[in-house]
N, C-alpha and C positions, 0 to 999 in steps of 0.2 A: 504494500500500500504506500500509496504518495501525500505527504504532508509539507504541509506551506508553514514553514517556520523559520526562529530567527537566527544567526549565524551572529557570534560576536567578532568583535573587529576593533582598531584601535589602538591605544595606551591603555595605560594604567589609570584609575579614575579618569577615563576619556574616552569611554562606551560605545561606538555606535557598532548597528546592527543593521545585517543583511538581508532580506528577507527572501529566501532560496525556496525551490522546490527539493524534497528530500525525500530516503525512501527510508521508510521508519525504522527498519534496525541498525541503519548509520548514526554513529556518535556525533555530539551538534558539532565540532570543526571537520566532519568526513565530507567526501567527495561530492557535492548539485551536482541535480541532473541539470537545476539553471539558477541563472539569477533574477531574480524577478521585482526588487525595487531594496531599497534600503529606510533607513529606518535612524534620526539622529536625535534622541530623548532630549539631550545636553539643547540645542539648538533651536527641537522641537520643529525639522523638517521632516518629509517624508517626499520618498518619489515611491511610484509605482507605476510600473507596466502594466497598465489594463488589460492590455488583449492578454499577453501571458500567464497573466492570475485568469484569468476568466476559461483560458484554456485548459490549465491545468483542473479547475475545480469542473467542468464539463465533462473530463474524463475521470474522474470522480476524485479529487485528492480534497484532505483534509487540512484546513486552515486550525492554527493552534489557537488559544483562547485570543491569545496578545494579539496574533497577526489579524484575527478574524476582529477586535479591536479597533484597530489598525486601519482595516479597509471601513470598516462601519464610518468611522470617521470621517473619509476621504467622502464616501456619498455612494459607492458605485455596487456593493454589495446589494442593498435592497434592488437592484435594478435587473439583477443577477435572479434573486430570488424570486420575482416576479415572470422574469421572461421565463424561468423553469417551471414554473405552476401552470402558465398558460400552452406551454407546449407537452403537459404531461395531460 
């Protein structure tokens, strides 16, 4: 199974985080299948790839609490959930 989780990155107190596609019995610094936006707490940015998150969870991967967080926030998840109820 594929999970959308965070990858850390950085310094020492100076955090940020990647937010990758992964396959769940990799340990969190092991090998993406990709990279799919990042994540800067300190800064309080984020970027995200839309079409590639939207990809990845269409072929059924799980978004972690934080990442799913994460998108809720940006706006694009409910849009997500929506188009999948009407085509089910």
């Amino acid at each position: 199974m594929v999970k959308l989780r965070l990858k850390r990155c950085g310094r020492k107190q100076r955090a940020i985080y990647r937010i990758i596609a992964i396959d769940v019995r990799s340990r969190r610094e092991g090998r993406d299948l990709r990279k799919v936006g990042f994540y800067d707490p300190i800064k309080n940015q984020t970027y995200l790839n839309v079409s590639a998150i939207l990809y990845f969870l269409e072929k059924g991967a799980q978004p972690t609490g934080t990442v799913h967080d994460i998108s809720k926030k940006a706006g694009f998840l409910q849009n997500f959930a929506l188009t999948k109820t009407k085509l089910d």
